[in-house]
KERO-405363 format. One record per residue: residue number from 0; residue in one letter; x, y, z of N, C-alpha, C in turn. Coordinates in pm, 1 decimal, padded with zeros to 6 digits. Example, Ala and Ser with C-alpha at 12.3 -4.5 7.8 and 13.67 -1.06 7.14 Angstrom:
# KERO-405363
seq = 0&type = A&n.px = 01319.0&n.py = -00569.0&n.pz = 00780.0&ca.px = 01230.0&ca.py = -00450.0&ca.pz = 00780.0&c.px = 01320.0&c.py = -00330.0&c.pz = 00780.0 $
seq = 1&type = S&n.px = 01285.0&n.py = -00225.0&n.pz = 00708.0&ca.px = 01367.0&ca.py = -00106.0&ca.pz = 00714.0&c.px = 01290.0&c.py = 00003.0&c.pz = 00787.0 $
***
This chain:
# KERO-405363
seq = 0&type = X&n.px = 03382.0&n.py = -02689.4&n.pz = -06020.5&ca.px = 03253.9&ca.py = -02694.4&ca.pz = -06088.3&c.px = 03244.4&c.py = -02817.9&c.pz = -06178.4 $
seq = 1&type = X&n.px = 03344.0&n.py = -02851.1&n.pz = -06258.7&ca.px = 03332.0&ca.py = -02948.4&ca.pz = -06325.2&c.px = 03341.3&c.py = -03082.5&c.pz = -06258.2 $
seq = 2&type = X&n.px = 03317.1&n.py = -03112.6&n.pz = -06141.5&ca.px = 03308.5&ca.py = -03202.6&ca.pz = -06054.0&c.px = 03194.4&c.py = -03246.6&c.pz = -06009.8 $
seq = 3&type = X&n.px = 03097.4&n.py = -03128.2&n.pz = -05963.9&ca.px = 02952.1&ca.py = -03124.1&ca.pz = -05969.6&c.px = 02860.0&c.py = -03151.8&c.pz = -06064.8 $
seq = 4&type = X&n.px = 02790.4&n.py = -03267.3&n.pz = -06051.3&ca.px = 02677.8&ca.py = -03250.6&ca.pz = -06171.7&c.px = 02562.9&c.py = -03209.0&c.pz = -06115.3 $
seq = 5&type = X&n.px = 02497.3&n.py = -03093.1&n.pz = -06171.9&ca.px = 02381.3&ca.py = -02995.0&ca.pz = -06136.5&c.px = 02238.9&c.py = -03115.1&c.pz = -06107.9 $
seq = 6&type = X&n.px = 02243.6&n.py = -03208.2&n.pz = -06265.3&ca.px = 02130.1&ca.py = -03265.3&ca.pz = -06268.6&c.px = 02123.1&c.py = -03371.5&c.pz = -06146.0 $
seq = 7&type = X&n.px = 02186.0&n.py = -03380.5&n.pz = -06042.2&ca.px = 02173.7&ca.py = -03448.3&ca.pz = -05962.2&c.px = 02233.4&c.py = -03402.6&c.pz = -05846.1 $
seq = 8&type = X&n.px = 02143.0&n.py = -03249.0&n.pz = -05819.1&ca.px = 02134.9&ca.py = -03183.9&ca.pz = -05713.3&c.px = 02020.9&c.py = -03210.6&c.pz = -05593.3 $
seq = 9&type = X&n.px = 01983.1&n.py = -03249.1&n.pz = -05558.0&ca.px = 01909.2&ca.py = -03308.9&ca.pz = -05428.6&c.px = 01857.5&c.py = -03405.1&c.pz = -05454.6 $
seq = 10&type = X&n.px = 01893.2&n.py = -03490.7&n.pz = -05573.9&ca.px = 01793.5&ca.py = -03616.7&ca.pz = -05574.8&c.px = 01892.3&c.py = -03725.9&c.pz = -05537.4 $
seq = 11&type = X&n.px = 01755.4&n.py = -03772.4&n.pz = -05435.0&ca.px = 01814.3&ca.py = -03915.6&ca.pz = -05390.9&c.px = 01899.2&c.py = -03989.1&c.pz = -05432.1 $
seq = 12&type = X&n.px = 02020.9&n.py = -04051.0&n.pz = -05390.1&ca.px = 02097.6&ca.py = -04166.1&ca.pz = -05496.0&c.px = 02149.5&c.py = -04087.3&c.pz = -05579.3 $
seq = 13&type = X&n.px = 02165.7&n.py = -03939.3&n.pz = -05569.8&ca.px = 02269.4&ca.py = -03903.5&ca.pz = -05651.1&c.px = 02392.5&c.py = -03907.6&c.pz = -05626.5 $
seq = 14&type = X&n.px = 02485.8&n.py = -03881.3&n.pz = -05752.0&ca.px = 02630.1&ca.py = -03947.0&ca.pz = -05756.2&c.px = 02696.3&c.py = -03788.1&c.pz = -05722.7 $
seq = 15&type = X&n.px = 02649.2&n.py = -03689.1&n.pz = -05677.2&ca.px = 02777.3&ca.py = -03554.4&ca.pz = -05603.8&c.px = 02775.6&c.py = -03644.5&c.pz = -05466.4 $
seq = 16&type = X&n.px = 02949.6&n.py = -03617.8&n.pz = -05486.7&ca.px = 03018.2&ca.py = -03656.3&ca.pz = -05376.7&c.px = 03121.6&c.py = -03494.8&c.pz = -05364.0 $
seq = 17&type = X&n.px = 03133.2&n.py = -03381.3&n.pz = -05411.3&ca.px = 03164.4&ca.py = -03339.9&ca.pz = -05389.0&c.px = 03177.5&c.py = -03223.5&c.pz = -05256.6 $
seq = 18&type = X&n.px = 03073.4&n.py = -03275.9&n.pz = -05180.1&ca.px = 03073.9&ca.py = -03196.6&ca.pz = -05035.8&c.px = 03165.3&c.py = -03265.6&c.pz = -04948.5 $
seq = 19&type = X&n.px = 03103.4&n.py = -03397.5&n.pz = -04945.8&ca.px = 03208.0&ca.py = -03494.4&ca.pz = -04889.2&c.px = 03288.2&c.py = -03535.8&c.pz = -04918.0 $
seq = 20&type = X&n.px = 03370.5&n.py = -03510.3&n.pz = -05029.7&ca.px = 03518.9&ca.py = -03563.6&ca.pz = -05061.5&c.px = 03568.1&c.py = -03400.4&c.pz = -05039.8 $
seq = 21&type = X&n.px = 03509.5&n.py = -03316.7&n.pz = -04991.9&ca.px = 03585.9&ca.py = -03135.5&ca.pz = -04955.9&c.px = 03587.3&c.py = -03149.5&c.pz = -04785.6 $
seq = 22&type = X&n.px = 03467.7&n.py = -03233.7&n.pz = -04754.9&ca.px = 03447.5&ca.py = -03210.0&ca.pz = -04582.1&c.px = 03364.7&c.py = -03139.9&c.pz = -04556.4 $
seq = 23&type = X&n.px = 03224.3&n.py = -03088.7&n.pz = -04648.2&ca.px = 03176.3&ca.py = -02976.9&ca.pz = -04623.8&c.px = 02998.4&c.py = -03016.6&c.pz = -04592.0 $
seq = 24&type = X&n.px = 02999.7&n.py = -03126.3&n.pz = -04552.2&ca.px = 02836.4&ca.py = -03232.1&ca.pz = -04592.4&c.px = 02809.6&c.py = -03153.4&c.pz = -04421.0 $
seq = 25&type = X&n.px = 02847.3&n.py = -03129.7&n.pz = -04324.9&ca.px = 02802.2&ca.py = -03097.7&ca.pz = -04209.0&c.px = 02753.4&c.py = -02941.3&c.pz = -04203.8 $
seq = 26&type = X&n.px = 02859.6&n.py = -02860.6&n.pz = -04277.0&ca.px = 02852.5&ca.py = -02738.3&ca.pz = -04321.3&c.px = 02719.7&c.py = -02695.5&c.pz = -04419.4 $
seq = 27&type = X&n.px = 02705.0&n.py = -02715.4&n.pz = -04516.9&ca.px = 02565.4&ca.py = -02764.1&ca.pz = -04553.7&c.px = 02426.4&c.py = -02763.3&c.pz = -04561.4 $
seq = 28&type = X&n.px = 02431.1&n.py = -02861.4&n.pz = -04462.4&ca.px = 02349.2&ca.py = -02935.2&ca.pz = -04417.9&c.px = 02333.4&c.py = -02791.5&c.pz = -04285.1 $
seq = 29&type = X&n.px = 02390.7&n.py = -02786.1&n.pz = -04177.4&ca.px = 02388.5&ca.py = -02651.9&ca.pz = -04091.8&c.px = 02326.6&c.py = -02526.0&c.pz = -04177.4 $
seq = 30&type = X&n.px = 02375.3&n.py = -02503.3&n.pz = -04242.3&ca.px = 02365.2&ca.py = -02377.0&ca.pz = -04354.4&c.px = 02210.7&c.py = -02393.5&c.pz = -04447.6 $
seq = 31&type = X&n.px = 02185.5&n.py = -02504.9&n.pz = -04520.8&ca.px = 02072.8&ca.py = -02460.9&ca.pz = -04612.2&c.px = 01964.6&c.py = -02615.1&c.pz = -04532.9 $
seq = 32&type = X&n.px = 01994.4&n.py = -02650.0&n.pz = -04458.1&ca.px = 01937.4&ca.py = -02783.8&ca.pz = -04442.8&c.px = 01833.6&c.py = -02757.0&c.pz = -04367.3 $
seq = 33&type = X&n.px = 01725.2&n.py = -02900.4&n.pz = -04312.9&ca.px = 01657.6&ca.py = -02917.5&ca.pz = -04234.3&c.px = 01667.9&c.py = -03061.5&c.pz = -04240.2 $
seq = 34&type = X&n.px = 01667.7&n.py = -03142.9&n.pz = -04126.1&ca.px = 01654.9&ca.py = -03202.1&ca.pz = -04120.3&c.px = 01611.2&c.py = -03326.2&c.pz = -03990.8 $
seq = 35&type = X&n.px = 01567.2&n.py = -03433.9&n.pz = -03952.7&ca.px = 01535.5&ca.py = -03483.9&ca.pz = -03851.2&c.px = 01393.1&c.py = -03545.3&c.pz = -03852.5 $
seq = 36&type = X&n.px = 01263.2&n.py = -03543.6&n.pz = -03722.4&ca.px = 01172.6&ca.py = -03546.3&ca.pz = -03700.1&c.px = 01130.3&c.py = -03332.5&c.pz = -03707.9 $
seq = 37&type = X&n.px = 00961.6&n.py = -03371.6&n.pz = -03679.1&ca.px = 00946.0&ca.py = -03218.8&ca.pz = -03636.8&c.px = 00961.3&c.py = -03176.1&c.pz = -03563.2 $
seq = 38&type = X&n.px = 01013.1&n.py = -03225.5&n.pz = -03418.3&ca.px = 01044.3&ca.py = -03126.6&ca.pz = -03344.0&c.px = 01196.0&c.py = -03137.9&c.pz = -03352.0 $
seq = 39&type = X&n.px = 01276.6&n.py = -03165.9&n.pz = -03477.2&ca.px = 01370.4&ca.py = -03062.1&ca.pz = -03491.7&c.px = 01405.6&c.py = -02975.8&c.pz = -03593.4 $
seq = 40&type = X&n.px = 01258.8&n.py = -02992.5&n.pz = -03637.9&ca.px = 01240.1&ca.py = -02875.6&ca.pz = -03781.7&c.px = 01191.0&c.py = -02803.9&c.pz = -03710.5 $
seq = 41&type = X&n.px = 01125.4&n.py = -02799.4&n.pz = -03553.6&ca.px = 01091.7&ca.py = -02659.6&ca.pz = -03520.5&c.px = 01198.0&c.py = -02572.8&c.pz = -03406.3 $
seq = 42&type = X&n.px = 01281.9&n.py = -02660.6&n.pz = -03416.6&ca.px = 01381.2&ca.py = -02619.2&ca.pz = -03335.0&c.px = 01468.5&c.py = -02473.6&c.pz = -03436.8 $
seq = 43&type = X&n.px = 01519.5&n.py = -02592.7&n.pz = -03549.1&ca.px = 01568.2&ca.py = -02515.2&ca.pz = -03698.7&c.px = 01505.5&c.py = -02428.3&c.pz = -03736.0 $
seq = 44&type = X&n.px = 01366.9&n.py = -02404.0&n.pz = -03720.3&ca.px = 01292.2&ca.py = -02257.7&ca.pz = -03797.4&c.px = 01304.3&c.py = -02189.4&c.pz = -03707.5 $
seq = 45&type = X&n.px = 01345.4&n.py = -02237.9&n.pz = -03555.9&ca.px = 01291.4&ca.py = -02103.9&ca.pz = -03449.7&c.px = 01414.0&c.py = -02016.1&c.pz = -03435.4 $
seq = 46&type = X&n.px = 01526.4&n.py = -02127.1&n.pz = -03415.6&ca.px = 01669.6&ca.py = -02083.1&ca.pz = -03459.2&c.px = 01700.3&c.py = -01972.9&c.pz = -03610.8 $
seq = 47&type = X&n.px = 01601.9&n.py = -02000.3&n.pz = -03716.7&ca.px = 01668.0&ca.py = -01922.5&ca.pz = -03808.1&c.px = 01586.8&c.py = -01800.0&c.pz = -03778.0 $
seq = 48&type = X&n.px = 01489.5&n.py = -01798.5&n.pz = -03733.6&ca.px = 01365.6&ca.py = -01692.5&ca.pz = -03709.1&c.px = 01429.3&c.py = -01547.2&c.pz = -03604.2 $
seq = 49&type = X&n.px = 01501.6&n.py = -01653.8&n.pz = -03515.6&ca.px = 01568.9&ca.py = -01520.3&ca.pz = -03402.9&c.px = 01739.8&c.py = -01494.8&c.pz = -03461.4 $
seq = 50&type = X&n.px = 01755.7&n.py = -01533.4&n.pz = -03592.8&ca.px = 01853.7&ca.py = -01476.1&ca.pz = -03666.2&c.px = 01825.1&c.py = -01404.8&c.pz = -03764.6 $
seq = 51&type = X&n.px = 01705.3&n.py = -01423.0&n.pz = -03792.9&ca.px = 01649.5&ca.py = -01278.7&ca.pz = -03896.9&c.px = 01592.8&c.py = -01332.8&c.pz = -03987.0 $
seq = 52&type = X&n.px = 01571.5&n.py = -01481.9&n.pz = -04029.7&ca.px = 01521.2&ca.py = -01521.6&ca.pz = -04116.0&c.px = 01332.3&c.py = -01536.9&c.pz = -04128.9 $
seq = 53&type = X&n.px = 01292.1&n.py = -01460.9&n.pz = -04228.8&ca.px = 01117.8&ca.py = -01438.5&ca.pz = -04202.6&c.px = 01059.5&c.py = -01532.0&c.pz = -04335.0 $
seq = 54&type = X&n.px = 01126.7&n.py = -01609.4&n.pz = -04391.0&ca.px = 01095.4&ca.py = -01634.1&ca.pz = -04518.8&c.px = 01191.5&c.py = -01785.2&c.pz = -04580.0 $
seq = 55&type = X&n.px = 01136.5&n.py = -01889.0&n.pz = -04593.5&ca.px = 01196.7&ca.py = -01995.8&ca.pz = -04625.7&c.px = 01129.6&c.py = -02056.4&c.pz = -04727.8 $
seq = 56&type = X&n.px = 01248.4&n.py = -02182.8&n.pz = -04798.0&ca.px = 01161.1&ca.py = -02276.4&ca.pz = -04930.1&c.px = 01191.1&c.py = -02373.5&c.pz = -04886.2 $
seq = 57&type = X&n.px = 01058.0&n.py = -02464.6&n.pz = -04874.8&ca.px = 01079.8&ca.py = -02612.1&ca.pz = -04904.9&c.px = 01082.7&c.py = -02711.8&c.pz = -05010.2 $
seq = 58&type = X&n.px = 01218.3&n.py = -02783.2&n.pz = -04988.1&ca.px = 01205.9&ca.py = -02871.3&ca.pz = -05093.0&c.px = 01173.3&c.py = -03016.6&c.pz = -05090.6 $
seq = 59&type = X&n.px = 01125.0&n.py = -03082.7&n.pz = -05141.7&ca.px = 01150.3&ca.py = -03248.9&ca.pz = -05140.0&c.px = 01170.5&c.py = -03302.2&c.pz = -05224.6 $
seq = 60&type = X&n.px = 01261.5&n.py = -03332.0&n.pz = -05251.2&ca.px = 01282.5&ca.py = -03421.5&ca.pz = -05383.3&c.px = 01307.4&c.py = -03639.5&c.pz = -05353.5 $
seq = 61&type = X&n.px = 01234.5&n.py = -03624.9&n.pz = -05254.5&ca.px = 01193.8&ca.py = -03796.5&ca.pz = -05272.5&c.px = 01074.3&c.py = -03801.2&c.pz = -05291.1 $
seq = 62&type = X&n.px = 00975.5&n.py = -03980.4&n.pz = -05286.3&ca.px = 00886.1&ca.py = -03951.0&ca.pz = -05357.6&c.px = 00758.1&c.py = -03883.4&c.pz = -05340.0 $
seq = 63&type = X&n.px = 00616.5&n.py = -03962.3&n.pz = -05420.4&ca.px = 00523.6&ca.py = -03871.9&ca.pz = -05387.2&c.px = 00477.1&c.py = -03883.3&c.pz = -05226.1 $
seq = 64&type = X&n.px = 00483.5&n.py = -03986.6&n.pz = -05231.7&ca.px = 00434.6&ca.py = -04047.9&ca.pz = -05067.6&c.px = 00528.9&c.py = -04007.7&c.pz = -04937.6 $
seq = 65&type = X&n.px = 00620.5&n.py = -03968.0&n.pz = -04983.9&ca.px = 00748.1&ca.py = -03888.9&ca.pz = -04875.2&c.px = 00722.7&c.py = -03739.9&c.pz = -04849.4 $
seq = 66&type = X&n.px = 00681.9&n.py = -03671.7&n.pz = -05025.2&ca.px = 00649.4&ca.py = -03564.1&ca.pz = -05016.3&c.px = 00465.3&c.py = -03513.9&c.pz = -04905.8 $
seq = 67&type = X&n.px = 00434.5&n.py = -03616.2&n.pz = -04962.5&ca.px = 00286.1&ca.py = -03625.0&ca.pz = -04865.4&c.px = 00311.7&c.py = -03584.5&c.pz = -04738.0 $
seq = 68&type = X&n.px = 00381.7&n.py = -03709.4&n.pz = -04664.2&ca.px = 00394.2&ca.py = -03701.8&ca.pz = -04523.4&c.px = 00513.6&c.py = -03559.7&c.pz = -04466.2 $
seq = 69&type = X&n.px = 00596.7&n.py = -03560.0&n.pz = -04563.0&ca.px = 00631.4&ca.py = -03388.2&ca.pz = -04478.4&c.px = 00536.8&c.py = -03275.7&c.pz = -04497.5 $
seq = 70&type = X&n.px = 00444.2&n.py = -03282.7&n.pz = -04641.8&ca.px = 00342.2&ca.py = -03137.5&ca.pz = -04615.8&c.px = 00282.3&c.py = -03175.7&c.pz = -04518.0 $
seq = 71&type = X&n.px = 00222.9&n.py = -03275.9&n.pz = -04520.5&ca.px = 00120.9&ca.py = -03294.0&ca.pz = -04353.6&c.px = 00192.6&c.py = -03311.4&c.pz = -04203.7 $
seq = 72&type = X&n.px = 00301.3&n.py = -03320.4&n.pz = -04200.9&ca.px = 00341.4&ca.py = -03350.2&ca.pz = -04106.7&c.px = 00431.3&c.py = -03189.8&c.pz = -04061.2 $
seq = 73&type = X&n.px = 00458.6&n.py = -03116.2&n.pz = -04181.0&ca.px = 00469.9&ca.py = -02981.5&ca.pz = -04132.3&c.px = 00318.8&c.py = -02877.7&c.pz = -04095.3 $
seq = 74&type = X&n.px = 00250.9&n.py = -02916.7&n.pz = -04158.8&ca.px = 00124.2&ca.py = -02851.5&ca.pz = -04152.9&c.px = 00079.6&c.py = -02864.9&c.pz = -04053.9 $
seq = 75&type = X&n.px = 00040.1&n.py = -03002.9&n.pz = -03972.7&ca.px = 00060.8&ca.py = -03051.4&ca.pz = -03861.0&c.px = 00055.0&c.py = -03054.9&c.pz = -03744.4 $
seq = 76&type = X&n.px = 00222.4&n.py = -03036.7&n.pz = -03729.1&ca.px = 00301.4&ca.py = -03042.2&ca.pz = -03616.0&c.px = 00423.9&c.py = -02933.6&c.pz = -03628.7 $
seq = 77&type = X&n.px = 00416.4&n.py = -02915.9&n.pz = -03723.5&ca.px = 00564.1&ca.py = -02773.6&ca.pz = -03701.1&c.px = 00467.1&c.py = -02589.8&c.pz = -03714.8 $
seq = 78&type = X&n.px = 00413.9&n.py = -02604.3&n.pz = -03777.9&ca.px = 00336.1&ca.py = -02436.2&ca.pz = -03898.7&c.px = 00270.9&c.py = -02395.5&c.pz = -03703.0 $
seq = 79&type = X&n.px = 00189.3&n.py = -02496.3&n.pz = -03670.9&ca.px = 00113.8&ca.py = -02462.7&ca.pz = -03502.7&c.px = 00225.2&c.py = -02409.5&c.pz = -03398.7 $
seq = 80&type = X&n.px = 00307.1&n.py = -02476.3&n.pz = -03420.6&ca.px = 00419.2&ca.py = -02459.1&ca.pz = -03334.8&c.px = 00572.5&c.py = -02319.3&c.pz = -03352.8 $
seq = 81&type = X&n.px = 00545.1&n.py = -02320.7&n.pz = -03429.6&ca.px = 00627.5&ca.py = -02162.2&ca.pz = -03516.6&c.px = 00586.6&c.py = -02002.1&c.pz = -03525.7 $
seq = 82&type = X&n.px = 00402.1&n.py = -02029.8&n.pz = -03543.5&ca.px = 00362.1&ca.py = -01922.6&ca.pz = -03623.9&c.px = 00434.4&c.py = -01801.8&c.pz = -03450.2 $
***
């Protein structure tokens, strides 16, 4: 724990290196992640969907203009493709 600094939990250019100095950045990333284009965020929701998952959070923590293009680009091209 004292290795981790909290305040620089998903933001960009932060200094935790502690997944990857354990080996665990693939693990992760599998586990709480999404990541890619949308059609492999709809691959990832359909996958968690026929494992039981009915209920997810999105986060973004880059900027405003990053955050833009994933609400619209989930709204989109993934939300049509899921429901």
């Amino acid at each position: 724990m004292r290795q981790y600094a909290l305040a620089d939990h998903q933001r960009p250019g932060g200094s935790n290196e502690l997944l990857r100095a354990l080996g665990l950045t693939e693990f992760a990333v599998a586990r709480w992640g999404m990541a890619g284009d949308w059609a492999d965020w709809v691959r990832r929701i359909s996958d968690l969907a026929a494992s039981g998952v009915r209920r997810m959070w999105l986060a973004n923590r880059g900027s405003l203009p990053q955050l833009e293009w994933a609400l619209r680009t989930f709204g989109e091209q993934v939300l049509p493709r899921v429901r």
